[in-house]
C-alpha positions as CSV (number, residue, x, y, z in Angstrom):
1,X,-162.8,-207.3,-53.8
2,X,-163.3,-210.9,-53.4
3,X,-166.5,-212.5,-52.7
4,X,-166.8,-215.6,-50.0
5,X,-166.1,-219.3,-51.7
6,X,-169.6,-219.6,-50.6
7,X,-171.0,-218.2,-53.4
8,X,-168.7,-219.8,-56.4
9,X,-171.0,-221.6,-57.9
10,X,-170.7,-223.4,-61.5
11,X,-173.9,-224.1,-63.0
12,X,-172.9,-225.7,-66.2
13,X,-170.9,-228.3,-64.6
14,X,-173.4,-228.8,-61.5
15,X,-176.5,-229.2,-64.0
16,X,-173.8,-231.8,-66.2
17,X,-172.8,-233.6,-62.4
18,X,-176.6,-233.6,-61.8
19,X,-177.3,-236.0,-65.3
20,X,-177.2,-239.7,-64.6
21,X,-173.9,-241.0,-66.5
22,X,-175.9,-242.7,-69.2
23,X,-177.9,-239.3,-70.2
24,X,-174.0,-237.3,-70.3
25,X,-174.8,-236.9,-74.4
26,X,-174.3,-233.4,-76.1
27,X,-177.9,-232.9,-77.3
28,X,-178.8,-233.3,-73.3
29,X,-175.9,-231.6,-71.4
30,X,-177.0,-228.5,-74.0
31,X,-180.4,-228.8,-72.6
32,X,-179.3,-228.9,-69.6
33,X,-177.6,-225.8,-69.9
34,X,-180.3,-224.4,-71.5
35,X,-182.6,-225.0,-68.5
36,X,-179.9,-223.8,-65.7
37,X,-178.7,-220.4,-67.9
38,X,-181.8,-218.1,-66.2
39,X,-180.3,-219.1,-63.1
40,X,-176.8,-218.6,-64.2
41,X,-177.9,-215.1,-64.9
42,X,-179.8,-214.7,-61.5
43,X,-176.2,-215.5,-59.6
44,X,-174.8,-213.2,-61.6
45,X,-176.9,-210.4,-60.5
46,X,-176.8,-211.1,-57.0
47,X,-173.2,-211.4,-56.9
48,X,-172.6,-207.9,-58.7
49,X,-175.7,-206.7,-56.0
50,X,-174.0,-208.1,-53.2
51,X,-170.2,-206.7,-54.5
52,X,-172.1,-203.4,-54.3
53,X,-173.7,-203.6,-51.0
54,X,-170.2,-204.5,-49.6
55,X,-168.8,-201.9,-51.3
56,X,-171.6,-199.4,-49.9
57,X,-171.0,-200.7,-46.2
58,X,-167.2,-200.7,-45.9
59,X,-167.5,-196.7,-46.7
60,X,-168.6,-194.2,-44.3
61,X,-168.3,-190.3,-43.9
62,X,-165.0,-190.5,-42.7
63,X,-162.8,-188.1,-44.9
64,X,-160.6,-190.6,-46.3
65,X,-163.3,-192.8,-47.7
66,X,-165.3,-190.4,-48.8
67,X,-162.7,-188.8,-51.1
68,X,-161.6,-192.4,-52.2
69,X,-165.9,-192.9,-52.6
70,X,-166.1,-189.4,-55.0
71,X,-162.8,-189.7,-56.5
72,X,-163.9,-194.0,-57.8
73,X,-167.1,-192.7,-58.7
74,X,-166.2,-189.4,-60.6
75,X,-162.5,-189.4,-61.3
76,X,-161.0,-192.6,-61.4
77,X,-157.9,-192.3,-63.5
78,X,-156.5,-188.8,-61.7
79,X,-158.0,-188.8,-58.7
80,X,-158.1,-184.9,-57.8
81,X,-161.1,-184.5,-55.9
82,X,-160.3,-183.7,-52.1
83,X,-162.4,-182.9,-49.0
84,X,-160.5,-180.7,-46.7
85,X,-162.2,-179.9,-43.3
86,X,-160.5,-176.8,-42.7
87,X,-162.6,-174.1,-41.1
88,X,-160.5,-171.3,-41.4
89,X,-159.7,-169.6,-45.2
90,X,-156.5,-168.2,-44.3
91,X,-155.7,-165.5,-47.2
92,X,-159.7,-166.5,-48.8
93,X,-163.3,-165.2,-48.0
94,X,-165.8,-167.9,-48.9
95,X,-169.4,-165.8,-50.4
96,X,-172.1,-168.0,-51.6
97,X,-174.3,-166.8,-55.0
98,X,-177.5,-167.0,-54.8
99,X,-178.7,-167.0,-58.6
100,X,-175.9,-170.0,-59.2
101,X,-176.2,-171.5,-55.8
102,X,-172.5,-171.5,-55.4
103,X,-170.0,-170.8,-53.2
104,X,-167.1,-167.9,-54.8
105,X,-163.6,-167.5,-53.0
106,X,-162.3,-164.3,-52.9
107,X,-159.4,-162.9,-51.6
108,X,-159.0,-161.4,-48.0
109,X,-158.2,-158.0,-46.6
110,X,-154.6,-158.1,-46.6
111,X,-153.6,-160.7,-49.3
112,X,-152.6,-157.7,-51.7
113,X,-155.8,-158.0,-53.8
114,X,-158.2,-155.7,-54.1
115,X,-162.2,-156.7,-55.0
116,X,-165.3,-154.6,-54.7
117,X,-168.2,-156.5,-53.7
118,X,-172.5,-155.1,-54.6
119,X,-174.8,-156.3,-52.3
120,X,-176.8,-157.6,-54.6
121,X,-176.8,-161.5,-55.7
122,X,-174.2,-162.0,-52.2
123,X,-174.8,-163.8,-49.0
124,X,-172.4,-164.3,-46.6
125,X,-171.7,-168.0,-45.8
126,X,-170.3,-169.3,-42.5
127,X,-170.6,-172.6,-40.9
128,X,-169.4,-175.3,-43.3
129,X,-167.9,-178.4,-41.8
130,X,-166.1,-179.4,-44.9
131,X,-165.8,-179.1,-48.3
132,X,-165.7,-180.9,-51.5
133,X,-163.3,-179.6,-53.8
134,X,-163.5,-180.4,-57.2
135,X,-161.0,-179.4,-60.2
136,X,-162.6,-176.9,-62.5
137,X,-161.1,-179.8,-65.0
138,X,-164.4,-181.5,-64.3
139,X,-166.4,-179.3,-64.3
140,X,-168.4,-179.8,-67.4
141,X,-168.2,-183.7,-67.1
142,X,-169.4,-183.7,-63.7
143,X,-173.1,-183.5,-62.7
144,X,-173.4,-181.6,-59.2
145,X,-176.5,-182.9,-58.3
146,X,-175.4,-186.6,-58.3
147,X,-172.3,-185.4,-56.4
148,X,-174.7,-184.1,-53.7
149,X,-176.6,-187.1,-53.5
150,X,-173.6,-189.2,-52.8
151,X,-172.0,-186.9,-50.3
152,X,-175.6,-186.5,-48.7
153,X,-176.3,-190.3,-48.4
154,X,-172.7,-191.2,-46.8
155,X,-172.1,-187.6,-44.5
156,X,-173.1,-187.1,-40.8
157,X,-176.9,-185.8,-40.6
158,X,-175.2,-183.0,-39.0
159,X,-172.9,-181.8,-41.0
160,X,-172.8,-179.0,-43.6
161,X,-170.5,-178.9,-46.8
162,X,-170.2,-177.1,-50.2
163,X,-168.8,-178.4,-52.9
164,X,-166.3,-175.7,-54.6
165,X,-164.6,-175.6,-57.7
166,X,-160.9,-175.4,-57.8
């Protein structure tokens, strides 16, 4: 991502350009870029501050960017985190755990599979929007917490998601 021309600016050659011609001596241009280096190092913040607020706006909750957002911020090299928006679990039942505070799949009726369920430690979960699937792969390197955050401060107010384990 390029920034604008606007903001190329050279500061050792601009406080050099800025010494009358007689004063152009070694001992002074190093002064000089003595002087203009806290600046140097200002522009250089504001420039990595504004490549991040640019980054920040051209994202949204669309699906698309927000996979590309989690999968650039958490898995840049493989790139296996997905959001899928698919309501129904064809061949899956979704139950959430409430000691872990995470969502289990298990298989439905009819997939072959049989698995007896207690009542205790289960809620039934319904109403999810989308979901955030992350690789099991990752799950030790990931923190789940900052993954919330960032899906929380780039989703619709309105929307519900879990993030699963796959």
């Amino acid at each position: 991502m390029a920034t604008s021309k606007l903001y190329d600016v050279n500061f050792k050659r601009l406080a050099l350009l800025l010494l009358p011609t007689f004063r152009r001596r070694p001992l002074l241009a190093a002064l000089a870029y003595a002087a203009v280096s806290p600046l140097q190092w200002l522009h250089t913040r504001f420039i990595l501050w504004k490549r991040e607020s640019d980054y920040r706006l051209e994202h949204n909750g669309q699906v698309c960017y927000l996979r590309g957002l989690l999968n650039d911020l958490f898995d840049p090299i493989d790139r296996r985190i997905t959001v899928t928006e698919e309501v129904s679990n064809v061949g899956n039942i979704v139950l959430h755990r409430r000691e872990v505070q995470r969502a289990v799949r298990l298989p439905a009726r009819g997939s072959g599979r049989m698995v007896v369920l207690n009542r205790r430690g289960y809620g039934g979960v319904s109403g999810y929007d989308f979901w955030v699937n992350i690789p099991v792969a990752l799950l030790d390197e990931i923190d789940t917490d900052r993954v919330r955050a960032v899906v929380d401060s780039y989703k619709l107010a309105s929307k519900r998601y879990q993030i699963n384990f796959i």
